[in-house]
C-alpha positions in Angstrom: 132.6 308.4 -35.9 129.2 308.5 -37.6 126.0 307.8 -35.9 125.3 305.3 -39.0 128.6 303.4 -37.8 128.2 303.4 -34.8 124.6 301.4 -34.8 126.1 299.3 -37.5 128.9 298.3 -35.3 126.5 297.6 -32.5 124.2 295.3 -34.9 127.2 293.5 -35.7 127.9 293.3 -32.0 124.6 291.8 -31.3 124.9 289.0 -34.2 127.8 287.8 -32.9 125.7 286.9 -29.5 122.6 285.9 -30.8 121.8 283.7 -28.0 122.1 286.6 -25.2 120.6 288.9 -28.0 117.3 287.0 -28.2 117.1 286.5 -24.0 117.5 290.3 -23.7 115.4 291.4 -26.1 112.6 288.6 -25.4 112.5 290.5 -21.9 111.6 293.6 -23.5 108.8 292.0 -25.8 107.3 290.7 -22.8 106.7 293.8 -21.3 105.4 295.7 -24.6 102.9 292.7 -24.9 101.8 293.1 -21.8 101.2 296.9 -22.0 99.5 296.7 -25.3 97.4 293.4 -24.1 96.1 295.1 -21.2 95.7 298.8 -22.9 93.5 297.0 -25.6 91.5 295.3 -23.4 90.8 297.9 -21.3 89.6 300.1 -24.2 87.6 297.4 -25.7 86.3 296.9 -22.1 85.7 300.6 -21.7 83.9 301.4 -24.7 81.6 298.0 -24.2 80.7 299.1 -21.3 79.8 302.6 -22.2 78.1 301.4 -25.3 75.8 299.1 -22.9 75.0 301.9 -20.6 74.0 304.3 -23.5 71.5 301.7 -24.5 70.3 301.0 -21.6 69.5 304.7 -20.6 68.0 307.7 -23.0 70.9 310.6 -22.3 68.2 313.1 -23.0 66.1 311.8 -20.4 66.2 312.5 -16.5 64.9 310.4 -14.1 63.2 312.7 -11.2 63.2 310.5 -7.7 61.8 311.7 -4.1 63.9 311.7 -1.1 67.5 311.5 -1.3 70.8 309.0 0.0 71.4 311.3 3.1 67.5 312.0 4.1 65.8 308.8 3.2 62.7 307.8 0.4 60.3 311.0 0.3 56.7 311.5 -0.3 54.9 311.3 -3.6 55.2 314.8 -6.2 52.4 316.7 -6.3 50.5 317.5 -9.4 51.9 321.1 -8.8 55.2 320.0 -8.6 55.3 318.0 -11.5 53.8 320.5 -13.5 56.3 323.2 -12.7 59.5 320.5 -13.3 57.8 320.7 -16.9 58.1 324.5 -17.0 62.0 324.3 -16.0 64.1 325.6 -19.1 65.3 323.1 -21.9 62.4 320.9 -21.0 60.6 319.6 -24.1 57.9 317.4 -21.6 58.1 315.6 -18.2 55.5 312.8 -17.4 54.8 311.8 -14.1 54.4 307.9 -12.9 53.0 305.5 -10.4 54.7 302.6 -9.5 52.0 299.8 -8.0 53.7 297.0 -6.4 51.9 293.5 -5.5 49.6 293.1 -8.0 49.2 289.8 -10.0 47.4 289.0 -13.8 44.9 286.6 -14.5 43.7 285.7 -17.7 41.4 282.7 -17.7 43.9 279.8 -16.3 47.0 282.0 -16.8 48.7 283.9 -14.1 51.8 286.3 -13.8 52.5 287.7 -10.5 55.6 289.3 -8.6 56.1 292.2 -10.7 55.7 296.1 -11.2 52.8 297.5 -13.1 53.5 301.4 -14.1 50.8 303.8 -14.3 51.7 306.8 -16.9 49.9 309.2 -19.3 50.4 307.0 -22.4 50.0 310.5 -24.7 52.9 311.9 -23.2 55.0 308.6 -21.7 55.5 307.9 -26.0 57.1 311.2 -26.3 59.4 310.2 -23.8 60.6 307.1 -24.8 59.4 307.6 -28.5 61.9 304.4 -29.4 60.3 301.9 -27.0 57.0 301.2 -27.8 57.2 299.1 -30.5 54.4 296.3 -30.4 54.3 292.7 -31.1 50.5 292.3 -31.4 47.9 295.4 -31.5 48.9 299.3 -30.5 48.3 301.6 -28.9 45.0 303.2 -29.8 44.2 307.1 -30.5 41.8 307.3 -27.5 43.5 305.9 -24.5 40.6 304.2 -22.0 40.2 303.3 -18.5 40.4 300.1 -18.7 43.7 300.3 -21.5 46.3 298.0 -20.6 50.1 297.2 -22.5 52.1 294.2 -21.7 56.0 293.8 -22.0 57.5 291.2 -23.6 58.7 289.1 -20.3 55.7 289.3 -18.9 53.7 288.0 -21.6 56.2 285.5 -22.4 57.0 283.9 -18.9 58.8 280.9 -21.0 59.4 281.2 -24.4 58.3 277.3 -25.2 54.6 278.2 -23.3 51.7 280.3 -25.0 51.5 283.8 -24.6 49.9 285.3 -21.5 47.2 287.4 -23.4 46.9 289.1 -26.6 45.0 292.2 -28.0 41.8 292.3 -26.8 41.9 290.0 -24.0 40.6 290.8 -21.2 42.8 290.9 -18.4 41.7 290.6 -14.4 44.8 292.8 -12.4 44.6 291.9 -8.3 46.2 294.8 -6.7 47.0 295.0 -2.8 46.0 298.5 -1.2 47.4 299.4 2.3 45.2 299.7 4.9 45.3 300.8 8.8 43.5 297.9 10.2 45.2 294.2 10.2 46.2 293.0 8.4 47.2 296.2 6.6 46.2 295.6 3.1 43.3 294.5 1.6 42.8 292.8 -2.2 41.1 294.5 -5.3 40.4 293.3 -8.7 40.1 295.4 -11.8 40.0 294.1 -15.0 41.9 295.6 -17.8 41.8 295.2 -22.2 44.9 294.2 -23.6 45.4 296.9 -26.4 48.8 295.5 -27.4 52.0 293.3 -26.2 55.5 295.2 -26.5 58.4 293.5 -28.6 61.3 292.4 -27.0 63.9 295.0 -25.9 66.4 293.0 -23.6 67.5 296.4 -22.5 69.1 297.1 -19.2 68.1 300.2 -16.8 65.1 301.5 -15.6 63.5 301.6 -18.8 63.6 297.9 -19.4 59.9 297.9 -20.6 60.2 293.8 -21.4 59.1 293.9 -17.5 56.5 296.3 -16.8 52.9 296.4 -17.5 51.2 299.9 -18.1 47.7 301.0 -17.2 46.4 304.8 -17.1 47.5 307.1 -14.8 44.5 308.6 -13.8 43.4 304.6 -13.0 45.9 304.1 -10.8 44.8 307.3 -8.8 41.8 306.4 -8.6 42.4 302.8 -7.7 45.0 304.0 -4.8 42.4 306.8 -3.7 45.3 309.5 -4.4 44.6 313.2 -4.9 46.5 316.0 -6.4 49.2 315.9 -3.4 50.3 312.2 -4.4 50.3 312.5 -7.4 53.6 310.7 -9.1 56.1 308.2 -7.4 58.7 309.3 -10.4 59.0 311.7 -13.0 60.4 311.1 -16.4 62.5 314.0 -18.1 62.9 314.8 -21.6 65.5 316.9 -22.3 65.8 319.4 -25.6 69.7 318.1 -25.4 71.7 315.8 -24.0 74.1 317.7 -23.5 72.3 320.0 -21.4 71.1 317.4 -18.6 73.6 318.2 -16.4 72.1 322.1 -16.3 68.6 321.3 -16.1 69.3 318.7 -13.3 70.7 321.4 -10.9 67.3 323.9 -12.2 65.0 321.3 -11.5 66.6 320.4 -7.8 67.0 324.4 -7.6 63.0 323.9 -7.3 62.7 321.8 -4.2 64.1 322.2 -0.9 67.9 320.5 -0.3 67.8 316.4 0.1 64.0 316.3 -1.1 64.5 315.2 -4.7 67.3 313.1 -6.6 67.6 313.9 -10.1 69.6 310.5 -12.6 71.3 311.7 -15.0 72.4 309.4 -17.4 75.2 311.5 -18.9 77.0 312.6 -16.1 76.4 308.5 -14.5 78.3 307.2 -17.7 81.3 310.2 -18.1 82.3 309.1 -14.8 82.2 305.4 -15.1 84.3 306.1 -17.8 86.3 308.0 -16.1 86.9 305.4 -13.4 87.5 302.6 -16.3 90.0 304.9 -17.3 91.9 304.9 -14.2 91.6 300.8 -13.9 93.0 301.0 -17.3 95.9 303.0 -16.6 96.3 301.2 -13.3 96.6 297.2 -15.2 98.7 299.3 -17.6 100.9 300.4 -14.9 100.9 297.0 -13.4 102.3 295.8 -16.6 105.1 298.2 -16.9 106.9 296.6 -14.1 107.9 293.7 -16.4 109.4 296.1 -18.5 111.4 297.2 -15.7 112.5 293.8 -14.8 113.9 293.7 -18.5 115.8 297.0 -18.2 117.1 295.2 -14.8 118.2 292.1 -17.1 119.5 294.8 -19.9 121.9 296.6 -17.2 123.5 293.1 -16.2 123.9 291.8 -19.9 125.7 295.0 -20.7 127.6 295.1 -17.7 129.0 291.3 -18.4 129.2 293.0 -22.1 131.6 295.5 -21.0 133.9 292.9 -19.1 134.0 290.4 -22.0 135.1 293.5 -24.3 137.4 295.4 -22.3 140.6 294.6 -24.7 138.3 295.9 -27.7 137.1 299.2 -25.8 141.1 299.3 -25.3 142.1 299.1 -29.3 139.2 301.3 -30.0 140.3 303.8 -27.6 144.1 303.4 -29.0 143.5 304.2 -32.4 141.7 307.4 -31.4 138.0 306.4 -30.0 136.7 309.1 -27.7 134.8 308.5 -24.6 131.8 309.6 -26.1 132.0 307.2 -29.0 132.3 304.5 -26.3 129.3 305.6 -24.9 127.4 306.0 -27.8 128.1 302.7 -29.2 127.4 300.7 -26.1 123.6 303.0 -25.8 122.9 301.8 -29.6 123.0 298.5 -28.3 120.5 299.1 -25.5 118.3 301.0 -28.0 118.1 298.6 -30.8 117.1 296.0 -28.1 114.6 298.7 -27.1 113.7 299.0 -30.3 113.8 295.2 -31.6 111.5 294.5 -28.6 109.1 297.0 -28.7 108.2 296.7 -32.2 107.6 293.0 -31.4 105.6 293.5 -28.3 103.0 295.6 -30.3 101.5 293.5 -32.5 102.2 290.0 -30.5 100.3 292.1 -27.4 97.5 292.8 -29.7 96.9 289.2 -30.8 97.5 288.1 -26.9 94.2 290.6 -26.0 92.0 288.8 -28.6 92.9 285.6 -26.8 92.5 286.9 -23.8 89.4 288.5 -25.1 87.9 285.1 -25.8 89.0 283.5 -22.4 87.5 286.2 -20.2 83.9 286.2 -22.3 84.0 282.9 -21.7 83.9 283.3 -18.2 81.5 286.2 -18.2 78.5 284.2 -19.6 75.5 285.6 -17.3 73.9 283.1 -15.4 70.7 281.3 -15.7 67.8 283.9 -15.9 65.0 283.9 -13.7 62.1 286.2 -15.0 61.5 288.4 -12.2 64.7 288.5 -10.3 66.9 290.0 -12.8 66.5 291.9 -16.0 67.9 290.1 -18.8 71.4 290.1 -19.9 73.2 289.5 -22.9 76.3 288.0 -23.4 79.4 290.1 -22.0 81.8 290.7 -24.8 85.0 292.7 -25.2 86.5 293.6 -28.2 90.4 294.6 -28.1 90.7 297.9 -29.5 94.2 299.4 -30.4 95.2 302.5 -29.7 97.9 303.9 -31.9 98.2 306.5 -28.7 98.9 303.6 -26.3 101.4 302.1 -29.3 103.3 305.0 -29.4 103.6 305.8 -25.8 104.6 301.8 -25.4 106.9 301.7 -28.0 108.9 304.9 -26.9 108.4 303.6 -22.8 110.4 300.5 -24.4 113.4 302.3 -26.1 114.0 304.9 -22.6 113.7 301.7 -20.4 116.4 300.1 -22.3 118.8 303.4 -22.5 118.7 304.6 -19.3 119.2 301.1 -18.0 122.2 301.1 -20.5 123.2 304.2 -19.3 125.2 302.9 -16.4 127.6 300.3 -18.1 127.7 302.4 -21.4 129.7 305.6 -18.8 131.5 302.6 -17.4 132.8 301.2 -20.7 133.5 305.1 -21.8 135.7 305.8 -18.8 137.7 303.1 -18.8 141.7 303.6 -19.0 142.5 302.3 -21.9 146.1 301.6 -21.1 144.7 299.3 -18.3 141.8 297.8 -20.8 144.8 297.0 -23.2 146.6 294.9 -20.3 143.0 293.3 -19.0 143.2 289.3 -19.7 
């Protein structure tokens, strides 16, 4: 008998129970919709995340730290050291930093306090992070001073409805606290700074959030610390020639220092293997999901098997008038695939359309909480769009359709092998 016979006889089969039809096959949709809702969700949750990260971190730029996890925080670079991490090969610049904690602004009756100021060599921080610097009021003039200072966005805008903390030109009193040996341990210095410009806001995440930090002159902070050429940077920025690279000249530049002294960021390798562990989640939920699909090729073996009872007299007179066993077999695993089939092609696009509803449930819940100024950087909005995957389609729809024969499998043999003299007799 002809293949095309065959699947028509078992369409007609199906029609005549509609009811146990739709049950069967709405098992099968279930599990497709499932797959495809979770796959495209955890694509659109994937790429989200990796888009965030790659805007929240230069991937041509390393980030060079002292100390290590396994030996503790080190000692500041020297002058020497930063200097040759700038010689290292595929190194366009690398500009050292100095972090200075408790220190507080006042500008007439204004005051911002608990944050970092960052000390840098302006000339060569804006080759760094050439996309950063981009000012609200002033810039950054040609000869960098002394007494220069820039102000981020969040600091000079404590709360939006309030006036700005300071603005080009203003001059700004900075109250820094220096450690001392003597109690108790720190004593109080002012300095007072010119405002050359205020920074536009950025809302980025990472450790380049510049909405936060306030820069002043390296050589000023040196001074203002008492530090020589052996202290000379608590960080040192990396620019890469390419991206690409970052994960060679990580391993040259920690080649340079003794084991455990130095720990190198690199934002490239830091995002391939979030990625990679978002792609294990994703094939984990997917996974998850599959098991409803199992539970319909459960339901898919006892319909047929009831099937095969109800229609043993017909398996009889087809076997009679010259039906072979393979015919049998064949007809009853048409069934199973058209339900496979039926099903699957349902599940895709009703699992698509469940992800965008899902999509706008879990946002919902992802809102970020109230943000305080100097506790948090600022955070947008968590999003996720669905994304389909013809890939995932595919691999769902084709899942769908084995599920449902090899299920089949077992009452389809039973149906072939049955005697038919005996089927003919069965009441």
């Amino acid at each position: 008998m002809r293949l095309k016979r065959i699947f028509s006889m078992a369409w007609g089969n199906m029609k005549l129970r509609k009811l146990r039809t739709f049950l069967t096959t709405l098992g099968v949709v279930i599990g497709i919709t499932a797959i495809i809702a979770l796959a495209s969700l955890g694509e659109g949750f994937r790429m989200s995340i990796t888009e965030r990260m790659e805007q929240g971190f230069e991937l041509d730029v390393l980030t060079v730290i002292p100390g290590s996890l396994f030996a503790g925080p080190g000692r500041r670079f020297t002058r020497i050291q930063a200097e040759n991490v700038t010689k290292a090969s595929n190194v366009s610049i690398a500009t050292p930093v100095i972090q200075m904690g408790n220190v507080t602004l006042y500008n007439e009756d204004k005051k911002v306090s608990a944050f970092v100021a960052t000390a840098v060599n302006f000339t060569e921080f804006l080759e760094v992070f050439p996309d950063r610097f981009s000012f609200e009021e002033g810039e950054l003039p040609e000869e960098v001073k002394n007494d220069t200072m820039i102000i981020g966005y969040k600091v000079n805008h404590m709360n939006e409805t309030e006036a700005a903390f300071a603005h080009p030109n203003d001059k700004v009193n900075m109250t820094v606290s220096i450690p001392t040996d003597q109690p108790p341990y720190f004593r109080l210095e002012n300095h007072t700074f010119t405002v050359a410009g205020t920074l536009e806001r950025k809302g980025t995440p990472g450790l380049t959030n510049f909405d936060y930090w306030v820069f002043i002159p390296h050589n000023v902070a040196m001074k203002i610390y008492s530090l020589t050429d052996m202290d000379f940077a608590d960080l040192i920025f990396v620019k890469v020639s390419d991206s690409e690279l970052s994960e060679t000249v990580a391993e040259d530049i920690e080649d340079m220092f003794p084991p455990y002294q130095i720990t190198v960021l690199v934002p490239l390798s830091f995002i391939e293997q979030v990625d990679s562990i978002l792609n294990m989640v994703q094939i984990f939920l997917t996974s998850i999901a599959s098991i409803a699909l199992l539970v319909a090729g459960i339901g898919i073996m006892n319909i047929m098997a009831v099937s095969v009872m109800e229609r043993t007299r017909e398996i009889g007179i087809l076997k009679a008038v010259g039906a072979k066993n393979r015919t049998i077999l064949t007809m009853f695993l048409a069934e199973a695939a058209l339900i496979g089939i039926v099903g699957s092609l349902t599940g895709v696009p009703a699992g698509y359309g469940i992800s965008h509803v899902l999509s706008y449930v879990l946002s919902g819940f992802a809102t970020p909480q109230e943000n305080h100024v100097f506790q948090r950087p600022e955070v947008e909005r968590a999003t996720i769009v669905p994304v389909f995957s013809w890939e995932w389609a595919f691999i769902a729809v084709i899942f769908g359709i084995a599920i449902c024969i090899l299920f089949g499998l077992y009452p389809a043999r039973k149906a072939a092998k049955l005697d038919p003299v005996e089927a003919l007799r069965y009441e």
